[in-house]
C-alpha positions as CSV (number, residue, x, y, z in Angstrom):
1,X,133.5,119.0,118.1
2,X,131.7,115.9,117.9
3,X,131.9,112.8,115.4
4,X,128.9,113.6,113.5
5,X,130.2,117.6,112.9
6,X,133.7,116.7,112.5
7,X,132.6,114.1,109.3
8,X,130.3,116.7,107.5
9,X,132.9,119.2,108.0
10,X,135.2,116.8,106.0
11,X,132.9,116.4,103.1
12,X,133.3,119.7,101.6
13,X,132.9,121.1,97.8
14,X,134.1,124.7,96.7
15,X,131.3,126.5,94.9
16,X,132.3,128.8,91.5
17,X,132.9,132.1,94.0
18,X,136.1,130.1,95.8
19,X,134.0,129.6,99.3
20,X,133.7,126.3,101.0
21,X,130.5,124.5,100.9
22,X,129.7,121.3,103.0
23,X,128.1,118.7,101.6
24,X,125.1,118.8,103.6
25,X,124.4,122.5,102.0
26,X,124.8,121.1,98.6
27,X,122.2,118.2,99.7
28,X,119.4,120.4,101.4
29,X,119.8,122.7,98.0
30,X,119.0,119.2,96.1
31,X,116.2,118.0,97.6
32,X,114.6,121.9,97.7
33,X,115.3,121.8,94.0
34,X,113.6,118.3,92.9
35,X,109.9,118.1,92.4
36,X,107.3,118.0,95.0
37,X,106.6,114.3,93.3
38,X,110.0,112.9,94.1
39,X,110.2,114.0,97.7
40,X,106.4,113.2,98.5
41,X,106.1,109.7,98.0
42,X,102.1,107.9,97.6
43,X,101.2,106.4,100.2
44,X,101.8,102.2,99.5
45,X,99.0,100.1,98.2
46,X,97.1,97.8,101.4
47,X,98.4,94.1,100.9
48,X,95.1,92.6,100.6
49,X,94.8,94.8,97.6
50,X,97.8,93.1,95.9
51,X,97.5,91.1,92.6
52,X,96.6,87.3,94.1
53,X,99.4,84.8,93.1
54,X,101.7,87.5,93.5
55,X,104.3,87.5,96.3
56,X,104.2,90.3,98.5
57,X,107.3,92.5,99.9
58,X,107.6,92.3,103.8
59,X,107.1,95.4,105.3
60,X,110.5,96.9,106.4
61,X,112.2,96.9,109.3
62,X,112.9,100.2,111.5
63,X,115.4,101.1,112.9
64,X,115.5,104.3,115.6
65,X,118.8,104.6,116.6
66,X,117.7,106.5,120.1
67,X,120.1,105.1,122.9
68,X,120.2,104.4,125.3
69,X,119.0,101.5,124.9
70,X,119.6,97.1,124.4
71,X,118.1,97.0,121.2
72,X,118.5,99.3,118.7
73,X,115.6,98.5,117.1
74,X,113.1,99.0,119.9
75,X,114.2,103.1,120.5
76,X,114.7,104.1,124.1
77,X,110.8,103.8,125.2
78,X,109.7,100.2,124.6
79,X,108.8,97.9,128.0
80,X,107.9,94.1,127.9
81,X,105.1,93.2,129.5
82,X,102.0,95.2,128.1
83,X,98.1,94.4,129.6
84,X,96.9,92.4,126.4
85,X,94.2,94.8,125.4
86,X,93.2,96.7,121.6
87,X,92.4,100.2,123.3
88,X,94.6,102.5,124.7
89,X,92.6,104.7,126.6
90,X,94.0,108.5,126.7
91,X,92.4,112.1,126.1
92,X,93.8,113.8,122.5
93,X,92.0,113.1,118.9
94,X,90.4,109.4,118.5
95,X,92.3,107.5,116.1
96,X,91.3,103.8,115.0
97,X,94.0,102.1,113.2
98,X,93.4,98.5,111.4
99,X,94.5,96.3,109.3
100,X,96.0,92.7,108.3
101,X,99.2,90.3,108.9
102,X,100.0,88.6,105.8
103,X,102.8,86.2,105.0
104,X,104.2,87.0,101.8
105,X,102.0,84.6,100.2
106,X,99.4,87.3,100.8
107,X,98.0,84.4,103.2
108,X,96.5,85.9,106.9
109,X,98.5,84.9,109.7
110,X,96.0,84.3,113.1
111,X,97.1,85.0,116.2
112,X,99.7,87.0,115.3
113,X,101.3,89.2,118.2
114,X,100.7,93.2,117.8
115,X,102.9,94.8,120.4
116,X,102.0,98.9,120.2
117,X,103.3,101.6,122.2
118,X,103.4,105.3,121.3
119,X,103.8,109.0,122.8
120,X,100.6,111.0,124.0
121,X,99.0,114.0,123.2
122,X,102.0,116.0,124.3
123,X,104.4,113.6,123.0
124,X,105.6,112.2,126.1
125,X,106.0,108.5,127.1
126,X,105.2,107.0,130.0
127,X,108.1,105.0,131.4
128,X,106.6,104.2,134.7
129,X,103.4,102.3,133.5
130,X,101.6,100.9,130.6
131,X,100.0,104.0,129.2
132,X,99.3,103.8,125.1
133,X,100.8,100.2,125.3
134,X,98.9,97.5,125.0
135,X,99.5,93.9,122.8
136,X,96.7,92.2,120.9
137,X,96.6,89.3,118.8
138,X,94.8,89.0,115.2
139,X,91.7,86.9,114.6
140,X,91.0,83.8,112.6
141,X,91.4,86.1,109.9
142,X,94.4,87.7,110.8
143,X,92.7,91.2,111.3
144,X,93.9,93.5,114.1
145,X,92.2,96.4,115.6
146,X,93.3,99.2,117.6
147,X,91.8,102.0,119.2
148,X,94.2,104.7,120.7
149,X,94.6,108.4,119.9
150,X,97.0,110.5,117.3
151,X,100.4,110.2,119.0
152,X,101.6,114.2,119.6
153,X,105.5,114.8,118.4
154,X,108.1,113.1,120.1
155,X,111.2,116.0,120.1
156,X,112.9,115.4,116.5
157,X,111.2,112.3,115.4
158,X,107.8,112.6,113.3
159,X,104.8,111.9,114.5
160,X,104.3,107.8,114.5
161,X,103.3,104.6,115.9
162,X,105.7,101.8,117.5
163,X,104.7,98.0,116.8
164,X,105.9,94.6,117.3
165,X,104.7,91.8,115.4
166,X,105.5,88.5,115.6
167,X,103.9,85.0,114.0
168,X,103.4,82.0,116.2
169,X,106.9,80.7,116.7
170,X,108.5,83.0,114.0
171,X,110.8,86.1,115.0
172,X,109.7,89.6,115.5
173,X,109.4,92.1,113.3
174,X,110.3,96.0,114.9
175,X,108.7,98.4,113.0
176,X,107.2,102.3,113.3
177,X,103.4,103.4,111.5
178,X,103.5,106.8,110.1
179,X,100.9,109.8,109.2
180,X,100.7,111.0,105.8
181,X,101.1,114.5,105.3
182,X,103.6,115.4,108.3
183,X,105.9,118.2,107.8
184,X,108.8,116.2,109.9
185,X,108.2,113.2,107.3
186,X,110.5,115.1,105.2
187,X,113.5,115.7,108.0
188,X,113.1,112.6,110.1
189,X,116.1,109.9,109.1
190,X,114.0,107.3,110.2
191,X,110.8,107.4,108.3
192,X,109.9,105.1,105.5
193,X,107.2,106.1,102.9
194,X,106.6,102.3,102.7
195,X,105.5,102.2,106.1
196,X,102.6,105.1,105.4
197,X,98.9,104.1,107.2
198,X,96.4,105.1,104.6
199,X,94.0,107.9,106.5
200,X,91.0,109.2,106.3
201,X,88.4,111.4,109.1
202,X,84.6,110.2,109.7
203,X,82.7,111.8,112.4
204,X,85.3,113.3,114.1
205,X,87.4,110.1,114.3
206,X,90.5,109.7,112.3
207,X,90.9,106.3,111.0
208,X,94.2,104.7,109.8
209,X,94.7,101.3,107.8
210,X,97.8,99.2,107.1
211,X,98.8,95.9,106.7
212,X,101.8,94.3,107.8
213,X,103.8,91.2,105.8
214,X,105.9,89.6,107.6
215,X,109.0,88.3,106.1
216,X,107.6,84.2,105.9
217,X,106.4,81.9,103.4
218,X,103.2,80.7,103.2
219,X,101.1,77.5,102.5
220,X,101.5,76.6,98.9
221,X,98.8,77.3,96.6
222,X,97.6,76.7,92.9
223,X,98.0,80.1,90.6
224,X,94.9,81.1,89.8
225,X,93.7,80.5,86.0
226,X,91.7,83.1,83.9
227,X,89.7,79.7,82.5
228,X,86.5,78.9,84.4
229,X,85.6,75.8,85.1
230,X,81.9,76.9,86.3
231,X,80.0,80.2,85.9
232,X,78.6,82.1,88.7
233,X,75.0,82.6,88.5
234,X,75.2,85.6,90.8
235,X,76.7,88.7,91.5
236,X,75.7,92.2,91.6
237,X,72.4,92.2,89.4
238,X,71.4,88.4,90.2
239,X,71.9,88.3,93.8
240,X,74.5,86.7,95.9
241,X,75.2,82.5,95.5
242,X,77.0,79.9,97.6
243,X,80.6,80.2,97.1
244,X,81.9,77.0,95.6
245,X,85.6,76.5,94.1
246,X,86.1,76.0,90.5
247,X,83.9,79.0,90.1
248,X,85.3,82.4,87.7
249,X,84.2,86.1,90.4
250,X,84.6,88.5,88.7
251,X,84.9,92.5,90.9
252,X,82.0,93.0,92.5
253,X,80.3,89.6,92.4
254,X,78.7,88.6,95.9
255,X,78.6,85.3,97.4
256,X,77.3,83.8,100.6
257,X,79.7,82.0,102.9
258,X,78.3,79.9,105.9
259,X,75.5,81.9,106.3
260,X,77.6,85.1,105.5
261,X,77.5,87.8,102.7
262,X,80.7,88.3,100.6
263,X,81.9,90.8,98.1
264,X,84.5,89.7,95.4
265,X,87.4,92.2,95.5
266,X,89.4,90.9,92.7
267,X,89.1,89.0,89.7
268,X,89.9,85.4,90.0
269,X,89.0,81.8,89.7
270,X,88.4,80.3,93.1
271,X,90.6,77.5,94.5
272,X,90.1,74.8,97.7
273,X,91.5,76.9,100.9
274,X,90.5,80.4,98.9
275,X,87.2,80.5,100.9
276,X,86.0,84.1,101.8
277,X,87.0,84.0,105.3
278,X,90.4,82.6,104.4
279,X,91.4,85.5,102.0
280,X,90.7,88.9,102.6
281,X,92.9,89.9,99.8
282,X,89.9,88.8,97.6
283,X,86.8,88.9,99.6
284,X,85.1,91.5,101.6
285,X,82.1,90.9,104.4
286,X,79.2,92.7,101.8
């Protein structure tokens, strides 16, 4: 008998009839019991969507716990030394994933290293080459993009997504993407609900969305203020108007940026270094 039997077999309870009952019978029993919205969590809200001024919570670190293997972290399947490119090329169902790095200042982090490797469609992984791995690094405005395919399911994991990313200079953070709506999301000891890629389908495509936070502070900023300091003439009946700092956007308000089109996401009174391009969190390309 191994470890892990010979401690559940130790954990025991004796039900009202006199028999035995492990622990882990009493647990399953539990979690078939509570309601479906306790053990189907909503999917977590994108960063840039976070109140501004508000620090975030870095996304969390996974853990696989498949040796063997150096580090933990990694599971038994990751390989340095991936062709720097943002499509894996593979047949299965086309899946787009993007997103952000933030710090925790809700600040884009450029050139941040994305590290992704996954199974393919039949859940295997290749070990002897580089296929589905790939790293990338974010843009100016700390947006990544990858194109790739939905992973099939690795033998007693859920279906997901492995990724490194790692700021200029800062340490790495090991993590795992996951699919809302899997039936293994409920059995795998790995998954985190925080860790959920918000998805949706368009022309045949599925497309997933998250953004990471990695565990570092950012620039220091002014809070925003609720008091304006200058009106905006524009906005979504009066057209768009130069974005200029001082100025009260209200949700839906556009601006133009160097030449470019912006749409306010949130509420706020703009500050010097909160230009559109700097801040996804509150502007969108209109």
């Amino acid at each position: 008998m191994d470890a892990e039997h010979t401690g559940d077999e130790r954990e025991m309870e004796t039900g009202k009839d006199g028999k035995v009952i492990s622990r882990k019978t009493l647990l399953r029993a539990a979690v078939m019991a509570a309601p479906i919205s306790l053990l189907v969590p909503q999917i977590p809200a994108l960063a840039r969507n976070m109140a501004p001024g508000q620090p975030l919570e870095p996304t969390p670190y996974c853990s696989d716990g498949d040796p063997p293997t150096l580090a933990q972290t990694e599971g038994p399947y990751f390989k340095p030394n991936s062709p720097q490119r943002s499509t894996l090329p593979g047949s299965g169902t086309a899946l787009v994933v993007t997103g952000y790095v933030f710090n925790r200042a809700c600040q884009p982090v450029a050139n941040a290293l994305l590290d992704f490797w996954q199974a393919d469609n039949n859940g295997n992984y290749d070990n002897y080459g580089f296929t589905f791995r790939g790293h990338q690094f974010t843009n100016a405005q700390g947006q990544y993009r990858l194109v790739t395919i939905v992973p099939g399911l690795y033998p007693g994991r859920t279906r997901h997504i492995h990724v490194k990313v790692q700021a200029p200079g800062r340490p790495i953070l090991t993590t795992q993407l996951y699919f809302p709506g899997e039936p293994r999301n409920s059995t795998d000891t790995i998954y985190n609900p925080r860790l959920l890629m918000t998805m949706s389908t368009s022309g045949g495509q599925r497309q997933g969305t998250y953004d990471f936070v990695l565990n570092i502070a950012g620039q220091p900023t002014s809070s925003p203020t609720n008091t304006p300091t200058n009106s905006p003439t524009g906005g979504p009946t009066g057209g768009p108007t130069t974005w200029a700092a001082g100025t009260a956007y209200s949700a839906g308000a556009t601006v133009t940026y160097n030449g470019t089109s912006y749409r306010c996401l949130q509420s706020h009174t703009a500050l010097p270094g909160w230009e559109p391009p700097n801040v996804p969190a509150l502007w969108a390309r209109a």
